[in-house]
C-alpha positions, 0 to 999 in steps of 0.5 A: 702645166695642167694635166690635160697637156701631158703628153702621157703616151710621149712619157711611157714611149721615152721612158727609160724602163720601156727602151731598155726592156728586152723585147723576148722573141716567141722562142722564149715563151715556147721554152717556158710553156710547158707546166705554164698550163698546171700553173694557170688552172691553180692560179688565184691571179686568173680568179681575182681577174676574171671576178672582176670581170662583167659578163652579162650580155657577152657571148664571145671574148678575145684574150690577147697574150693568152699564155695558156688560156688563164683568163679565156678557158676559165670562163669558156662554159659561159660563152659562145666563142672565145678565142686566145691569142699569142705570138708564142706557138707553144702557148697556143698549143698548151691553150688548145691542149687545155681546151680540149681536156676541159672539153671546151670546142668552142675554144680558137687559137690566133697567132698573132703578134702585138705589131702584126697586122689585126685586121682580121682578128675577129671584134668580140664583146670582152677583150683582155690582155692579162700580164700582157701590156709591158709593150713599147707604145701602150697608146698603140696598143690600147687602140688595137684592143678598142679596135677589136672590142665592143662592149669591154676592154679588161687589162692589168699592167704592174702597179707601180712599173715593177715585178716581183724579184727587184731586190735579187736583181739588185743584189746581183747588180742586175738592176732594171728600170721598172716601168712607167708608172701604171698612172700612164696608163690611166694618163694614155687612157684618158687622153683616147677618151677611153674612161678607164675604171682602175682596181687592183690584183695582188698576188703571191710572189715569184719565190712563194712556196720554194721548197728549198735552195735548189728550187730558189736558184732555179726561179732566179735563173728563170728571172736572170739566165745563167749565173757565173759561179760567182753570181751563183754565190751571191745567190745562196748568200741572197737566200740564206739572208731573206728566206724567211721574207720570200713567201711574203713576198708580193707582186701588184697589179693595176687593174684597169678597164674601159667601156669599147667605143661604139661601133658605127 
């Protein structure tokens, strides 16, 4: 079979890492929104991406799952409009919060969901989706970006289907299908006609900077949920064994963009 009959976007759709991936409601990124503000105006992460990005001749950006405005506030001075979405309320209220402590007025909160209606979402010259495209159907959502972007599309997906903190799943017999392999990506990518342009992000991992065990099992629960007391043990035994791998611990990330379909 030769490559231009893969049906890529059937693969990830099948994929066993997609089907079984908990889809998590709103409620649990406004359970995590707070310190997420504090966390994104450190992060080298949202350094390397928005380096990456080209600019020139742009005045307004759309940045889809914005968290806490990583990617849009970082390069709000340089814009016209920039606009973050997200399906989490808190998020968007942690976006605005920044916004208006860096002083940035021309910064508008959308909320909005990856399966609700976009049509009125507004076409920007960048669009991006940072940590935000571990979705069900990645052809349907690379069609909605296309749809909302007029010059760029920038995004990052995990690069090999993984995130940081696999081998603390295995241990407590959590373990999880990684997902399809960021070559779907490029697969589904190629397919729309969307010539897609591919970098990588590497970035510290989950554990980086535990200052202790109390801080470990605190990310882990983050990761994981509750732990039984048990599970509790197999923690600390998990730690006293791999402290000293922790902090080298890294997590990478496929960078991909494409140039927008001409508008009509």
């Amino acid at each position: 079979m030769s490559f231009e009959h893969v049906d890529f976007a059937e693969l990830y759709r099948s994929d066993p890492g997609v089907i079984s991936r908990a889809e998590h409601p709103p409620e649990f990124w406004d359970g995590r929104a707070a310190g997420f503000g504090e966390r994104a105006a450190r992060s080298e992460y949202g350094r390397q991406f928005v380096e990456r990005m080209d600019l020139d001749g742009c005045s307004t950006l759309l940045d889809v799952g914005c968290g806490p405005g990583t990617i849009a506030l970082a390069v709000a001075g340089r814009l016209e409009r920039v606009y973050g979405l997200d399906y989490s309320p808190r998020m968007l209220d942690a976006f605005s919060e920044r916004a208006k402590a860096a002083g940035h007025s021309n910064a508008t909160p959308i909320l909005r969901a990856w399966a609700d209606d976009w049509s009125d979402v507004p076409v920007c010259d960048v669009v991006v989706a940072s940590r935000a495209t571990a979705v069900r159907d990645f052809e349907a959502a690379a069609r909605k970006l296309d749809a909302v972007a007029a010059r760029r599309v920038y995004l990052t997906y995990p690069a090999f289907g993984t995130f940081a903190g696999d081998g603390i799943r295995r241990a407590l017999g959590r373990p999880h299908h990684p997902l399809p392999d960021y070559l779907h990506i490029v697969g589904i990518l190629h397919h729309l006609g969307m010539h897609p342009r591919l970098d990588y992000i590497t970035e510290k991992g989950r554990f980086d900077g535990c200052e202790g065990f109390e801080a470990f099992v605190g990310k882990v629960r983050g990761l994981t949920g509750d732990l039984s007391g048990a599970e509790a043990d197999v923690v600390r035994q998990y730690y006293e064994t791999h402290r000293g791998e922790l902090a080298a611990e890294r997590m990478r990330w496929a960078f991909i963009s494409w140039d927008a379909a001409p508008r009509r």
